[in-house]
C-alpha positions, 0 to 999 in steps of 0.5 A: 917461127910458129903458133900453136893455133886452134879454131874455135868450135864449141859443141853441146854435151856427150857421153861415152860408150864402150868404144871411148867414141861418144854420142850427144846428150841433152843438156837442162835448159837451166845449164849455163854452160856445157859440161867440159867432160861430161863423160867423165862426171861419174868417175871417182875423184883423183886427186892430183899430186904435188908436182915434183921441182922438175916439172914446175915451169915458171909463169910466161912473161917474155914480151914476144908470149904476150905479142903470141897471146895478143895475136890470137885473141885478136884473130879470135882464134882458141889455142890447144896449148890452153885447151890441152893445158900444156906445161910448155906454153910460156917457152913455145909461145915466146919463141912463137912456136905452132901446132894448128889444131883443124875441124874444130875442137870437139873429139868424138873419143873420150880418152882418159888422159885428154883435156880436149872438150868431148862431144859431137863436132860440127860440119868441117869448114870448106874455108879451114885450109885456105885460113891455115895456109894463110895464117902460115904464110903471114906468120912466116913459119919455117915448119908447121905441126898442124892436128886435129880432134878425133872425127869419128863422125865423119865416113874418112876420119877427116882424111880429105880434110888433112889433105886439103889443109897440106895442100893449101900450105904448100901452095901459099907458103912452099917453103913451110915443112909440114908436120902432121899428127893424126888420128888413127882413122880406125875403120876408115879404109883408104883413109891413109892412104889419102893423106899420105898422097898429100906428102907432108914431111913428117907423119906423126901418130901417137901410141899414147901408151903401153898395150896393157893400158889401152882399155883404161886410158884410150880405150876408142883405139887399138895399140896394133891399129895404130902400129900398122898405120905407122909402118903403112905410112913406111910401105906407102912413102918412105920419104916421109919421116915418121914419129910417135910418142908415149907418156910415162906415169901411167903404170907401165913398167920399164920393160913395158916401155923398151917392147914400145921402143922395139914395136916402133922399131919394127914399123921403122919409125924414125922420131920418138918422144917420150914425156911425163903424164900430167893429170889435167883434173880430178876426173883424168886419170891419175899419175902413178908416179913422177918419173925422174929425169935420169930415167928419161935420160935412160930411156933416151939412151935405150930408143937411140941404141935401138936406132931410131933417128931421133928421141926427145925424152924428158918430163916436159917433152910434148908431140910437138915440143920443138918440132922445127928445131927437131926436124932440122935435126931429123934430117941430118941425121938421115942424111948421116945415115944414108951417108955411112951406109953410102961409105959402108957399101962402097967398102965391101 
């Protein structure tokens, strides 16, 4: 059992500067509100397209949706599958799946395809892990994804806090799994290095996307950063599964996607998922094309014959889309390998 859970923390307005980071702006004192995404006001306007038959999801209700949506509002807690207007909500709050969002829900990065609130975060909260561990322990979670905004703010990217928050969970729940997707801690040293020691069972990161497209869609991180910090997590533990993603529709091409697959390969990630893009508002940007299933269905055939352990690549795959089914999944199939490499060697 799971929740995709967030805890609320609203900041004033940004904009964005070369990097994708942002800096605070004053807002009039006649604004009711702060802009969602200010640093995205001057865009041009994308208008958003039709959606094609195999995306459309239908409206959630199922009994147990409505017990998840009444227990976080109850707890007033805020959920990244409404703030990040995800296509999966109805499914994974039936089933009571979660992915907990930690130190707030501001991001420092103004990544072009993100529906989070950009801005300047506030201080961390001391108290954070211990509300965590304890909403998983009473939820009764078999696995937990737990996330978090960019912290460029802060001297570790919030590598302390990670580790903290594991820490926790392990203490009050021991037999919970834990699924971490980070940030990429660019110019963080050591900052890797902390939430590794914590030990959590899967080390989740996201491309996003192909190098060519980083300077336009996720232009506050580095393709080849974020490789490396995936295949350190490997030097560092190879215990620990690893996983990233991508989103198609964007405007990469299939060639671009298999030399992803390849990248991924050579830093030995072991889970990878792929989805479509969906553009949140006119001021994101824009959807290429819908991506029908069959490619997905290819691209899945293609990452498994590269030998990655796992794929999950269809239009409504997410990060954390079935992630306690998936890692049930993902240790089987280490297990099988490590079983026919076993038989392979005791052959010769």
């Amino acid at each position: 059992m799971a929740t995709r859970i967030l805890i609320d923390h609203r900041a004033g307005g940004a904009v964005s500067n070369a990097e994708g980071t942002v800096k605070p702006v004053a807002l009039p004192p006649q604004a009711a509100a702060p802009l969602r995404h200010p640093e995205k006001a001057h865009r041009p306007d994308n208008p958003i397209k039709r959606k094609p038959d195999w995306i459309r999801v239908k409206a959630p209700t199922h009994p147990i949706y409505q017990e998840t949506r009444n227990l976080m509002r109850d707890n007033k807690l805020v959920t990244v599958c409404e703030e990040a207007a995800c296509p999966n909500i109805g499914e994974c709050w039936s089933q009571r799946h979660a992915t907990m969002m930690i130190m707030g829900e501001i991001c420092t990065r103004a990544c072009a395809f993100c529906n989070i609130t950009t801005g300047m975060p506030k201080s961390l909260d001391a108290d954070e892990p211990r509300r965590v561990a304890d909403a998983v322990a009473k939820l009764g979670l078999r696995h937990v994804v737990i996330t978090s905004v960019d912290r460029d703010d802060l001297a570790d990217g919030g590598a302390a806090h990670f580790a903290a928050v594991i820490a926790a969970i392990r203490a009050a729940a021991p037999e919970t799994t834990i699924e971490i997707l980070t940030p990429d801690f660019l110019r963080k040293d050591g900052a890797l290095e902390v939430v590794v020691a914590a030990r959590p069972d899967v080390f989740n990161h996201n491309l996003e996307t192909v190098p060519k497209l980083y300077p336009t869609i996720r232009p506050g991180a580095r393709y080849y950063h974020s490789l490396r910090l995936l295949d350190r997590v490997k030097q560092l533990d190879p215990s620990i599964f690893t996983k990233s993603g991508v989103m198609v529709g964007l405007g990469e091409t299939r060639p671009e996607v298999l030399q992803v697959m390849d990248d991924m390969r050579s830093a030995e990630i072991d889970f990878l998922t792929i989805g479509q893009y969906l553009q949140p508002t006119i001021k994101h940007a824009a959807v290429d094309r819908f991506v029908e299933p069959a490619e997905f269905e290819d691209y899945a055939r293609m990452a498994r014959g590269k030998g990655f352990l796992l794929v999950s690549a269809t239009p409504l795959t997410r990060s954390s889309y079935h992630a306690d089914r998936d890692f049930a999944a993902l240790r089987e199939a280490r297990n099988a390998r490590l079983a026919g490499r076993a038989l392979a060697g005791a052959a010769a």
